[in-house]
N, C-alpha and C positions, 0 to 999 in steps of 0.2 A: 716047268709048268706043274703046277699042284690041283688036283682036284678034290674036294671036299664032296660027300654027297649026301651029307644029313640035310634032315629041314632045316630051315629060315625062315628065308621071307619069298612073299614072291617072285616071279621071275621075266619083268620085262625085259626086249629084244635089246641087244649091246647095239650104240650107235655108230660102232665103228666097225670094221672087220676084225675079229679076234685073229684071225689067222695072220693078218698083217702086221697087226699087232707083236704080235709071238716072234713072228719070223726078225722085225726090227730088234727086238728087244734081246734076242740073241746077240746083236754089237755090244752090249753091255754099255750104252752111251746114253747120255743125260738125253732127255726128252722134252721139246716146249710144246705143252696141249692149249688144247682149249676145252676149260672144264666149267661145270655151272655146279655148283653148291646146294644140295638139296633147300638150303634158306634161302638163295636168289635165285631172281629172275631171269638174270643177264648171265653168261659165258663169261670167264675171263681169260688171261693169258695167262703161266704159270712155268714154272722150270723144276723139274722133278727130276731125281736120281733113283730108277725103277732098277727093283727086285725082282718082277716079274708078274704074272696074274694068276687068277685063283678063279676056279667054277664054284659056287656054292648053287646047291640045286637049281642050278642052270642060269642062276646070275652071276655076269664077270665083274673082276673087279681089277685094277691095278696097283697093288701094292707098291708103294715109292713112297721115299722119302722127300717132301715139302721143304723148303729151308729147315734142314735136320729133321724135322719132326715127323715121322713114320703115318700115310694114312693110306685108307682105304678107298679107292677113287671109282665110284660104278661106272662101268663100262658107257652106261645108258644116258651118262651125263658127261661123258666126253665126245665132244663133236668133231675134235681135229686132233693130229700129232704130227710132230717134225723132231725127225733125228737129228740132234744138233752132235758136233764135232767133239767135244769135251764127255772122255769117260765119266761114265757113273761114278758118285762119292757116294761110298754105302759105309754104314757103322763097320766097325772091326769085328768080325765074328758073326757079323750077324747074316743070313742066306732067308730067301723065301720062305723055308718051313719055317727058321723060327719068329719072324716078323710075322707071318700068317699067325701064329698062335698066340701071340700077345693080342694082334689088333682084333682077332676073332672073340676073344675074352674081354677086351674092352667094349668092345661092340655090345656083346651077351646083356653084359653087366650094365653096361645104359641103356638098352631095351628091353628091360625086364615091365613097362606099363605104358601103353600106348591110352593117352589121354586125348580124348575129343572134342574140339570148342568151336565156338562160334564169336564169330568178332565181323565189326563193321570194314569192308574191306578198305576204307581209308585206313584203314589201323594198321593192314597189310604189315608195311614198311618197317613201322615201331616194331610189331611181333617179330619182325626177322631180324631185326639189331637187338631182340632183347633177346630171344629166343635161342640164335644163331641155329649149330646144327642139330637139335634137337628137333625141331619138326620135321618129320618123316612128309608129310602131302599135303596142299593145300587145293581146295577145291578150286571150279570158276567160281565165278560172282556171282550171284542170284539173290535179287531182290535187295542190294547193296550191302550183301553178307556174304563171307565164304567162312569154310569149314575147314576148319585144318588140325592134323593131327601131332601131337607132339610125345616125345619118349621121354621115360626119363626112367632112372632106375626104384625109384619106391614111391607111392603113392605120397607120402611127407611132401616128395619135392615139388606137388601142386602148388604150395606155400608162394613160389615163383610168379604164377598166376594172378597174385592180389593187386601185384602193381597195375594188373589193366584198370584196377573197380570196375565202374557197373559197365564197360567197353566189353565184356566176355561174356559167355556162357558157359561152363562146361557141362557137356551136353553125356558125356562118355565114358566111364564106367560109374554106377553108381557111386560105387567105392569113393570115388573121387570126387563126384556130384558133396555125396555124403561131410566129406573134407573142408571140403572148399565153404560149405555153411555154416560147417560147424567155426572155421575159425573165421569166417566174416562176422559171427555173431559174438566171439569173443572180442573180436576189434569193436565193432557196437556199441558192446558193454563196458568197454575199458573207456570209453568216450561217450556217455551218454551224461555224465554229470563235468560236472567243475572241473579241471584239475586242481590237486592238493599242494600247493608249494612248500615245501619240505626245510626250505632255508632257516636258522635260525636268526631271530631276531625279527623287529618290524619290515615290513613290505617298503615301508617309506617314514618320513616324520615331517611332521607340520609346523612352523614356527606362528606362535601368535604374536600378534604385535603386543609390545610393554612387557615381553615374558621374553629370557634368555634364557639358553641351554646352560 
């Protein structure tokens, strides 16, 4: 077990028992959860080859491998675990500390701008296929709107948000507010006249009757 105790993020209650947690994860044995994805709604089933967990001020997380690929699984979004039969497949070389410090740095690094918006909650659904794990919370509903927050590593990658058009707001940080006008008003402008067809030669040609090419 690794404990981390710099700040983060905040710190909701893990939905499992850690301690039962820990104590299984000592078999060094794959694990079938039931985990829900900060972008859905719904729980699903999963088969994971765990490293172990990790405190980050005071929120746990499950470091495991997903079909190969290394992720960080909060506590608070796993409802269920079953020790299944088949050892762990974990990378060659690689142990808790150092999968914690890669995923800790990838994390960093995509949550450097929490962006705020507003979107019509039928949109829900789209936002979280388009979105995936980048939105951190989505509110309830109110008033046939919810609020939801999304990360992302530099303020540029608002650019993502154009494909809602006018389905969005963003409501959260200026900066971003600031962005998002500025290049809706270049798209405007690049579209407020003709387009110019660039081909050489005529668009088309006309035959007159009594007159051959």
């Amino acid at each position: 077990m690794l404990v981390d105790s710099t700040a983060w993020f905040a710190a909701p209650e893990a939905a499992v028992e850690v301690s039962d947690l820990a104590s299984t994860l000592r078999h060094r044995r794959r694990l079938r959860i039931l985990y829900r994805r900060s972008a859905e709604s719904q729980a699903s089933t999963r088969v994971v080859d765990p490293y172990g967990i990790v405190a980050k001020s005071g929120r746990w997380y499950l470091v495991a491998d997903d079909q190969g690929d290394s992720r960080l699984l909060a506590l608070e979004r796993l409802s269920a675990f079953e020790q299944l039969d088949a050892p762990a497949v974990l990378q060659p070389g690689e142990t808790l500390r150092t999968r914690w410090a890669v995923l800790k740095k990838r994390t960093e690094e995509q949550d450097r701008v929490s962006v705020t918006i507003r979107l019509p909650e039928k949109g829900l659904d789209l936002a979280r296929r388009v979105l995936g794990t980048r939105i951190h919370h989505v509110s309830d509903a109110e008033k046939g709107s919810c609020v939801v927050v999304v990360r992302y590593p530099d303020i540029e990658s608002v650019r993502q948000l154009l494909q809602f058009g006018d389905h969005i707001e963003v409501l959260a940080p200026e900066t971003a507010r600031a962005r998002i006008s500025q290049l809706a008003r270049d798209l405007a402008d690049r579209h407020s006249t003709p387009a110019c067809d660039c081909r050489s030669g005529p668009l088309f040609s006309i035959n007159v009757p009594g007159q051959y090419n």
